[in-house]
C-alpha positions as a Python dict, from the first residue, in 0.01 Angstrom:
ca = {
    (1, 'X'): (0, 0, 0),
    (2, 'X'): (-90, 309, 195),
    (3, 'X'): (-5, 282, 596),
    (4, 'X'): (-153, 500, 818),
    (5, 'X'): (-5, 707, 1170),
    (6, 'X'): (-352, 878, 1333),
    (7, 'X'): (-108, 1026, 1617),
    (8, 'X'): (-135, 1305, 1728),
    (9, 'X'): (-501, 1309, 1708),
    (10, 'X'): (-599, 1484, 1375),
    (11, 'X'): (-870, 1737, 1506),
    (12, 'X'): (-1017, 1878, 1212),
    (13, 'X'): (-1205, 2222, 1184),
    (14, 'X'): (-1445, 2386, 945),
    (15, 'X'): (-1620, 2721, 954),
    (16, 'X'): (-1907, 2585, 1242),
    (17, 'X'): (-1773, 2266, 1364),
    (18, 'X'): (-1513, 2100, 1548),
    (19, 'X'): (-1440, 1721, 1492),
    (20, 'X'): (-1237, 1603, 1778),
    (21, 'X'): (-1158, 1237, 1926),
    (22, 'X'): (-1389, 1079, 2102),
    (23, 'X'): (-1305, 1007, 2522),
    (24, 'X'): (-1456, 851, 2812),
    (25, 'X'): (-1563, 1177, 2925),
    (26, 'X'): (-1846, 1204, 2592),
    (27, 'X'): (-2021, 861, 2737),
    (28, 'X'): (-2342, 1034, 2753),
    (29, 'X'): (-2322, 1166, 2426),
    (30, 'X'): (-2265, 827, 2287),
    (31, 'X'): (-2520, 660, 2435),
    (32, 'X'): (-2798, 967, 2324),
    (33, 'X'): (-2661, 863, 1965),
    (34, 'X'): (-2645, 501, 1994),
    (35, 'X'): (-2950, 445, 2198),
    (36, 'X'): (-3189, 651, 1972),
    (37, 'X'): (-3416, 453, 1760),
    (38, 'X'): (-3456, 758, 1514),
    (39, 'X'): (-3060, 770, 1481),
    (40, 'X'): (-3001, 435, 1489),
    (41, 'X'): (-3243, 361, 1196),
    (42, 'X'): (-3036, 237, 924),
    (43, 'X'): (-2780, 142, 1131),
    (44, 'X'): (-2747, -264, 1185),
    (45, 'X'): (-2609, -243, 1511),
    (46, 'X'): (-2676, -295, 1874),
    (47, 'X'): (-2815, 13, 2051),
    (48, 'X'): (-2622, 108, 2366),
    (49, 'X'): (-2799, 223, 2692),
    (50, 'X'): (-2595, 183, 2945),
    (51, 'X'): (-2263, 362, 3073),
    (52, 'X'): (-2029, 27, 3044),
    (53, 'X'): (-2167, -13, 2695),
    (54, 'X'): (-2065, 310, 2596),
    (55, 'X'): (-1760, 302, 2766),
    (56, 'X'): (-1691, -76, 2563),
    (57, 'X'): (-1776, 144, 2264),
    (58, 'X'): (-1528, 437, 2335),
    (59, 'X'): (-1278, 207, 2356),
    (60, 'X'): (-1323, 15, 2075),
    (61, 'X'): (-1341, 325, 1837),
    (62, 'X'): (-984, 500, 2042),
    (63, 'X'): (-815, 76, 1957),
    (64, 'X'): (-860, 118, 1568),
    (65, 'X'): (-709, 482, 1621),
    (66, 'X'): (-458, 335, 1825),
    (67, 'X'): (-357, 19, 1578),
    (68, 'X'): (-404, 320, 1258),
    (69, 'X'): (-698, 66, 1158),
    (70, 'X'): (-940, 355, 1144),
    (71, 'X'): (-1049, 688, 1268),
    (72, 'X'): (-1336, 850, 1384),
    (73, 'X'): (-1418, 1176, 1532),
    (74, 'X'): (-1698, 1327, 1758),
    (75, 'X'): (-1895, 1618, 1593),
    (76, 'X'): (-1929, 1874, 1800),
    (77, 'X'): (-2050, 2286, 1744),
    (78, 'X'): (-1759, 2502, 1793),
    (79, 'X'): (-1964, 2727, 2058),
    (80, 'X'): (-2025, 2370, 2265),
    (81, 'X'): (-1820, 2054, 2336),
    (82, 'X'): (-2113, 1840, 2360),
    (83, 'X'): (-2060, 1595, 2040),
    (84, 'X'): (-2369, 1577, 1843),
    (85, 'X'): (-2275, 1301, 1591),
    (86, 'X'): (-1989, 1099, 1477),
    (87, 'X'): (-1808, 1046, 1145),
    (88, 'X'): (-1552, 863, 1086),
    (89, 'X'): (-1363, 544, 819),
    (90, 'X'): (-1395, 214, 904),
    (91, 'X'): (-1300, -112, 695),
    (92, 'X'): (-991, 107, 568),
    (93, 'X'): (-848, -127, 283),
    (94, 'X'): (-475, -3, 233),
    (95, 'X'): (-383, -187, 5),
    (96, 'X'): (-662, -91, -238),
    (97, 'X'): (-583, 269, -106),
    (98, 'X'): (-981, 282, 14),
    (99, 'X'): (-1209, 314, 325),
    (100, 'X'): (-1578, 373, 430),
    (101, 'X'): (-1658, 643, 503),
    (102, 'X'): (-1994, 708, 803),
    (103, 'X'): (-2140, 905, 1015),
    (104, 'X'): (-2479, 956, 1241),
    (105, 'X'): (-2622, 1264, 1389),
    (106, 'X'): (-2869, 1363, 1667),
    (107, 'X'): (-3229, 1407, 1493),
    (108, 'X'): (-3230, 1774, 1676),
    (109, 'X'): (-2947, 1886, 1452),
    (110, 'X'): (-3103, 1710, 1108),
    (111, 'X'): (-3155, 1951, 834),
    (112, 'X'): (-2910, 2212, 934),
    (113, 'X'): (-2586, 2083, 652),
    (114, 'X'): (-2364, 1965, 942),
    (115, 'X'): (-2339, 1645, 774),
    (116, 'X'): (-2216, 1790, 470),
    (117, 'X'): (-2051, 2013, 589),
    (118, 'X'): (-1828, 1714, 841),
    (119, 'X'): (-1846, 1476, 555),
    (120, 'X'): (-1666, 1772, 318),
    (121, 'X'): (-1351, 1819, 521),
    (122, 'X'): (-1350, 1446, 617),
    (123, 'X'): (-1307, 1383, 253),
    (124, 'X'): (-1090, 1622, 253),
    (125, 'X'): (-844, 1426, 496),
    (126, 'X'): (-910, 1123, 339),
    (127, 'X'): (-807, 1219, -19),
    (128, 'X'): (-523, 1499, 110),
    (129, 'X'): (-397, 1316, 446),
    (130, 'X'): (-446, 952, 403),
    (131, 'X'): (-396, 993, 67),
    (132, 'X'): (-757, 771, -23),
    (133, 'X'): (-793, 710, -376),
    (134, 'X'): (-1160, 620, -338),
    (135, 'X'): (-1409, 633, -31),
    (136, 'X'): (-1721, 462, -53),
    (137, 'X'): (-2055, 481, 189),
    (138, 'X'): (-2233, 192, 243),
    (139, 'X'): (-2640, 281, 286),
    (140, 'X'): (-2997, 88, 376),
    (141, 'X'): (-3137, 215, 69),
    (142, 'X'): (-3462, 342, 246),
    (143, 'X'): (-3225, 613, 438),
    (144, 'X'): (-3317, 907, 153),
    (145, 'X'): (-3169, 1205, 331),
    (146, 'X'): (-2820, 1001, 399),
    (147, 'X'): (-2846, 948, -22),
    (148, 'X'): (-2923, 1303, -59),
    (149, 'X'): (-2576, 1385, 113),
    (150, 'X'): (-2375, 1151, -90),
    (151, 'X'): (-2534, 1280, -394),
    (152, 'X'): (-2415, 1664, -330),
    (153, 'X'): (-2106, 1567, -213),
    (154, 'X'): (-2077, 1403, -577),
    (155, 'X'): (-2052, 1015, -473),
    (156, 'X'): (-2211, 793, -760),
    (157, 'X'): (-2439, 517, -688),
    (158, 'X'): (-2206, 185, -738),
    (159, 'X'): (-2439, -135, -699),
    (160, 'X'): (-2741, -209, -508),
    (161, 'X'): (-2690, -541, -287),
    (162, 'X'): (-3062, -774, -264),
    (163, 'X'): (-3022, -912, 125),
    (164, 'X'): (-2683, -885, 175),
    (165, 'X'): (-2689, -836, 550),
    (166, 'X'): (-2845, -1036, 793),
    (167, 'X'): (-2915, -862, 1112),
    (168, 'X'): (-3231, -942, 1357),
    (169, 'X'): (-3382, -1208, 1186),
    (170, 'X'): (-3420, -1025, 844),
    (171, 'X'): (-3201, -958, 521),
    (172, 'X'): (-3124, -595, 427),
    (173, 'X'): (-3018, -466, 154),
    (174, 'X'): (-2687, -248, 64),
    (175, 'X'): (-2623, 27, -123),
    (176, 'X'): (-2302, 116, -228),
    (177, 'X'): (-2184, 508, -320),
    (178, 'X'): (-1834, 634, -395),
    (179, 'X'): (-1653, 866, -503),
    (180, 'X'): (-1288, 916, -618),
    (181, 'X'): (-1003, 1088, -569),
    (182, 'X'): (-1021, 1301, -914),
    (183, 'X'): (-639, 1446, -833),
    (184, 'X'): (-480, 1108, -845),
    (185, 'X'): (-610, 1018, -1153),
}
């Protein structure tokens, strides 16, 4: 069973971004993600509009850091500190030595590969840090361009769940992409 220590903070860097933690100080940044109706999609969650909400939200993403539950980091440019998405793993199962991996970005920054390019060294931690031997991604199977990231990252399509989720008065549907840790094998 794999046990996790997220402190310090692991701030993790590629060639344009920065992914750093995620503070009271980034409220409005959370709620211009989490109160979009563009971003928020294919995401079966509450939006957030108000300061306490994002607050209540920032504090429930730093308590899974905190108990080594899960992680999540704030995307940000390396030229700005304004965070322009998250990504992060959530429902970490240790002791099947795999966790979710998702993220959400601001529809300004869509079509540039900063998803790809966060979700690449996020794997990278996962598999090299936390020592994953599987992540998998969890999708509404409408959301195309989130399917189109998976696929070049090299997750495989794992099952495709008929109303698994009820959110709002209506069933969605789940799919379900992975991918595995090749050097553990």
């Amino acid at each position: 069973m794999l046990n996790f220590n997220f402190s310090p903070f692991p701030v993790l860097e590629t060639e344009r971004l920065l992914l750093k933690r995620i503070t009271n100080e980034d409220t409005s940044e959370i709620i211009a993600l989490r109160s979009n109706p563009e971003t928020m999609k294919y995401i079966p969650r509450p939006l957030i509009t108000t300061n306490e909400q994002a607050l209540e939200h920032i504090s429930q993403l730093n308590s899974i850091i905190e108990t080594n539950e899960g992680i999540n980091w704030g995307i940000t440019l390396k030229d700005s500190p304004k965070i322009i998405g998250f990504i992060g793993y959530f429902r970490i199962q240790p002791g099947n030595f795999r966790a979710e991996i998702g993220y959400m970005l601001l529809p300004e920054f869509h079509g540039k590969g900063i998803i790809p390019e966060a979700v690449k060294i996020t794997i990278d931690y996962g598999f090299n840090e936390m020592k994953l031997h599987s992540i998998e991604a969890v999708i509404d199977p409408d959301n195309l361009a989130s399917e189109r990231v998976l696929q070049k990252m090299g997750f495989v399509k794992e099952g495709h769940f008929k109303e698994s989720e009820y959110y709002e008065g209506r069933f969605l549907d789940n799919v379900i992409y992975s991918l595995l840790n090749k050097k553990n094998i």
